[in-house]
VOVEX-839936 format. One record per residue (C-alpha): x, y, z. Coordinates in steps of 0.25 Angstrom, whole numbers, plus 2048, in hexadecimal, padded with zeros to 3 digits. Layout:
<recs>
+-----+-----+-----+
|   u |   v |   w |
+-----+-----+-----+
|   X |   Y |   Z |
...
+-----+-----+-----+
</recs>
This chain:
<recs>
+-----+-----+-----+
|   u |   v |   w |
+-----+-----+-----+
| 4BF | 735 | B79 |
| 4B5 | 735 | B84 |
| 4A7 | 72F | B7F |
| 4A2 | 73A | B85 |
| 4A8 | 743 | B79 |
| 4A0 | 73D | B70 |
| 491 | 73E | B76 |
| 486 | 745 | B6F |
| 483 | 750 | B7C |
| 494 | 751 | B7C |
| 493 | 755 | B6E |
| 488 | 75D | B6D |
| 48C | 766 | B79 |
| 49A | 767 | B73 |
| 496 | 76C | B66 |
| 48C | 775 | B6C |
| 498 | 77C | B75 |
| 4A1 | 77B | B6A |
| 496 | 785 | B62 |
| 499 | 78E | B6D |
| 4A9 | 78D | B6F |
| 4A7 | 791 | B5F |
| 49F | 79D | B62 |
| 4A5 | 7A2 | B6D |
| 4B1 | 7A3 | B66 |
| 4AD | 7AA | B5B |
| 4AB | 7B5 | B64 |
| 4B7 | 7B4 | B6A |
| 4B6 | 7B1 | B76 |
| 4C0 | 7A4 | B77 |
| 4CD | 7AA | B72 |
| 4DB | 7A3 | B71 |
| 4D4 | 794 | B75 |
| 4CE | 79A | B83 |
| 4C0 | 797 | B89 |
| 4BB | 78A | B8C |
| 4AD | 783 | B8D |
| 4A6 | 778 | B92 |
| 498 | 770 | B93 |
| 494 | 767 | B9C |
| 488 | 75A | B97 |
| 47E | 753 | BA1 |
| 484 | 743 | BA5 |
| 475 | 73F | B9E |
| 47A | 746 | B92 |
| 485 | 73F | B8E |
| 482 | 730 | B94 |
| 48A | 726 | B9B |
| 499 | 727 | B95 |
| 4A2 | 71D | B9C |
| 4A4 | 727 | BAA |
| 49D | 732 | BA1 |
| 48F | 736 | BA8 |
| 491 | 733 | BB6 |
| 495 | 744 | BB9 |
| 48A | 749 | BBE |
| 48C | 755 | BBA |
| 48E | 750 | BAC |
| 49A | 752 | BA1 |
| 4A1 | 75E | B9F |
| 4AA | 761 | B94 |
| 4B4 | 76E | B91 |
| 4BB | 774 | B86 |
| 4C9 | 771 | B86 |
| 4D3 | 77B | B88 |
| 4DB | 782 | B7C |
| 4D2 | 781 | B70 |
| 4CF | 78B | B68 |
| 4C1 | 78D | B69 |
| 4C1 | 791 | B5B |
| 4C2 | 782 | B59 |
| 4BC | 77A | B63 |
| 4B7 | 76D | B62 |
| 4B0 | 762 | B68 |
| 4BE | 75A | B6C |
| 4C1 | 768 | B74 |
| 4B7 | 765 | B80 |
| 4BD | 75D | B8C |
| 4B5 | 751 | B95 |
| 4B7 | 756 | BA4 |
| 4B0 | 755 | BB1 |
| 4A8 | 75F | BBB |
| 4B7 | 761 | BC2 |
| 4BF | 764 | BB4 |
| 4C6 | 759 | BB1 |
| 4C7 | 752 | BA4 |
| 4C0 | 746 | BA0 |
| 4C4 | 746 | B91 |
| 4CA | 745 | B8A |
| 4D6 | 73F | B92 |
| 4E1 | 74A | B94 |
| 4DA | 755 | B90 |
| 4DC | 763 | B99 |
| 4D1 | 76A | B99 |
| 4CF | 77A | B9C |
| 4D8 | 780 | BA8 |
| 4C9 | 787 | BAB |
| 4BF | 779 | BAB |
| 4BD | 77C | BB8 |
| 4B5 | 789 | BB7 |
| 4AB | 780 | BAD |
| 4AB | 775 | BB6 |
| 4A7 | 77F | BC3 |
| 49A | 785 | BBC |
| 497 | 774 | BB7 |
| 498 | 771 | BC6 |
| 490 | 77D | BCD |
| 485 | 77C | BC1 |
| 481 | 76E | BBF |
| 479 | 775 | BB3 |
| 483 | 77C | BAD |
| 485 | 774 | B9E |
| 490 | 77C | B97 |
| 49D | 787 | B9B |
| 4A1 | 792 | B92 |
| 4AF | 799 | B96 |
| 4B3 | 7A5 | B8A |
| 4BB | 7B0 | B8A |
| 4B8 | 7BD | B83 |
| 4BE | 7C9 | B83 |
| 4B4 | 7D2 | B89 |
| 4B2 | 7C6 | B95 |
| 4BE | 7C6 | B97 |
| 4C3 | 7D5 | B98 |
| 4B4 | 7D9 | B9F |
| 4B9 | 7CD | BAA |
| 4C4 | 7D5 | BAC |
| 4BF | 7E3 | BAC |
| 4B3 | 7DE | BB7 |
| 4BC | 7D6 | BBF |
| 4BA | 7DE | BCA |
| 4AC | 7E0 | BCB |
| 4AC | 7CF | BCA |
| 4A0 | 7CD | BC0 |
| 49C | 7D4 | BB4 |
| 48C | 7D7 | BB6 |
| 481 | 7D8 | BA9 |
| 475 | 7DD | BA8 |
| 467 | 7E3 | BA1 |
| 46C | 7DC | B94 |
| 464 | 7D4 | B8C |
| 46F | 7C8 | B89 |
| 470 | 7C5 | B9A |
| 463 | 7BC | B94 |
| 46F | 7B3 | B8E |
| 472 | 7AE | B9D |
| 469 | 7A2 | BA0 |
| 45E | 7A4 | BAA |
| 45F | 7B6 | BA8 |
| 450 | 7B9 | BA2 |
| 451 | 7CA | BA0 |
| 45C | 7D4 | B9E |
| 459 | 7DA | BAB |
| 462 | 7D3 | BB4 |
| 470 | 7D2 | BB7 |
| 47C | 7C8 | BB5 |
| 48A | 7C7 | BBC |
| 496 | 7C0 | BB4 |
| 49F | 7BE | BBF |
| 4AD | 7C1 | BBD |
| 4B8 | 7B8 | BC3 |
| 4C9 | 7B9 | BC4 |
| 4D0 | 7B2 | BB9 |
| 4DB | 7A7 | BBE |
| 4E4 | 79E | BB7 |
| 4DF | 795 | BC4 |
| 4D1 | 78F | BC0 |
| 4CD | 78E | BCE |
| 4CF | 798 | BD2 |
| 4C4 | 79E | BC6 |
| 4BB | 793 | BCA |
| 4BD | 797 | BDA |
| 4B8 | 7A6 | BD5 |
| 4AA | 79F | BCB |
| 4A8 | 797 | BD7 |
| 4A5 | 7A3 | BE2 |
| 49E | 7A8 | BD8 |
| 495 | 79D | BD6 |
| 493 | 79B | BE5 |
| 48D | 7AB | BE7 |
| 484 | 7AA | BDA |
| 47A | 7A2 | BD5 |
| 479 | 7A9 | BC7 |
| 487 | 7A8 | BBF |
| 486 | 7A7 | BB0 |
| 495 | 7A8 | BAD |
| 4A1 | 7B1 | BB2 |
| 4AE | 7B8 | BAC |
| 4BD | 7B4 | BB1 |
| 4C3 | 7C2 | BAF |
| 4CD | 7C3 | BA5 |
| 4C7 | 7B8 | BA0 |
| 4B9 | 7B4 | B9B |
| 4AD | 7AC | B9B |
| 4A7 | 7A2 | BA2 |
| 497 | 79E | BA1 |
| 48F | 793 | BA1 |
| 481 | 78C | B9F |
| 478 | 77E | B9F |
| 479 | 77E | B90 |
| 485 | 781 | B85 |
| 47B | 788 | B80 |
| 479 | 793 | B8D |
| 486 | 792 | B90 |
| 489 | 798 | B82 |
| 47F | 7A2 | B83 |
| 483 | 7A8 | B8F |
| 493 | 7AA | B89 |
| 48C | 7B2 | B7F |
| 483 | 7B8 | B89 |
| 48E | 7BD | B93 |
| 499 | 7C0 | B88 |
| 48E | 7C9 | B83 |
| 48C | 7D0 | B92 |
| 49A | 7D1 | B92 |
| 49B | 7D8 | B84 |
| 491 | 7E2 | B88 |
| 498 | 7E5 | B95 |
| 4A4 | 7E6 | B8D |
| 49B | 7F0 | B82 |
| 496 | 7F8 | B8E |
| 4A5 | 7FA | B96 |
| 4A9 | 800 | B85 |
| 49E | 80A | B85 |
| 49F | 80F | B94 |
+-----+-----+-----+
</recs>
């Protein structure tokens, strides 16, 4: 296995995600073996490896596809590059959706770990807004979750993009998106679920639990009207 496996940051960070993947799965949100995540460590991080170090945007590594989450470990994550292929180990196949993590890796150089879940309530709210095209919060308390919002008093848009079994053309859809705003914390593939991110496992964590709870109180709110 690549050396790079076996490094302090590598391990740290894993274990950290894998916290997580744990959680997240208690509450359901990574049925049947779905969701996928990744997090990405700084070059100065992890040291001179052989060729490991010289990407300047530094080392990314993702969860492989089909494991129950339930039971996910270390050996799950996958070594791969800012365009989605695979470094190590050899032969591995990583997720038919590593390019919607690689996007937000390469348009925010800050940008440490991807989160991807899918909930019930995402994913059946995706579909019932699909035609409005984002999902918009606001007034409540929790929107403090999201890195950067100080006060209840503002609003927040979770864009809401077509599903596809053809990645690209999910990643053509965040990629307008991106290009018209400057704030984006996340957004819903209807039908689907969750993507979010942060500059730390940590943030990035915080805002699944932040916007799964958004979602649950839209969801709370259609119930009662």
């Amino acid at each position: 296995m690549n050396d790079l496996f076996t490094s302090p940051h590598f391990l740290a960070a894993a274990e950290e995600i894998i916290d997580a993947i744990g959680f997240f799965h208690q509450q359901g949100w990574c049925p049947a073996t779905s969701s996928n995540f990744s997090f990405r460590l700084e070059s100065s991080e992890i040291g001179e490896i052989g060729e490991i170090g010289e990407i300047e945007s530094g080392e990314i590594f993702i969860s492989r596809s089909g494991i129950d989450k339930g039971h996910f470990q270390i050996q799950d994550f996958l070594h791969i590059d800012l365009n989605g292929q695979v470094k190590a180990p050899p032969h591995a196949c990583a997720s038919a959706e590593t390019d919607l993590h690689t996007l937000i890796y390469q348009k925010f150089p800050n940008i440490k770990c991807v989160l991807h879940t899918h909930s019930a309530i995402a994913t059946v709210l995706s579909m019932q807004y699909r035609q409005t095209s984002f999902l918009q919060f606001q007034g409540l308390e929790i929107l403090k979750g999201l890195s950067g919002i100080q006060t209840h008093d503002t609003q927040v848009r979770l864009p809401i993009v077509d599903n596809s079994q053809d990645i690209s053309q999910i990643k053509t859809q965040v990629e307008a998106y991106l290009q018209n705003h400057s704030v984006m914390f996340g957004y819903l593939i209807a039908g689907h679920g969750l993507y979010t991110w942060g500059e730390s496992i940590a943030t990035a964590k915080r805002h699944v639990e932040t916007l799964e709870f958004l979602l649950e109180c839209e969801w709370l709110k259609r119930k009662g009207s």
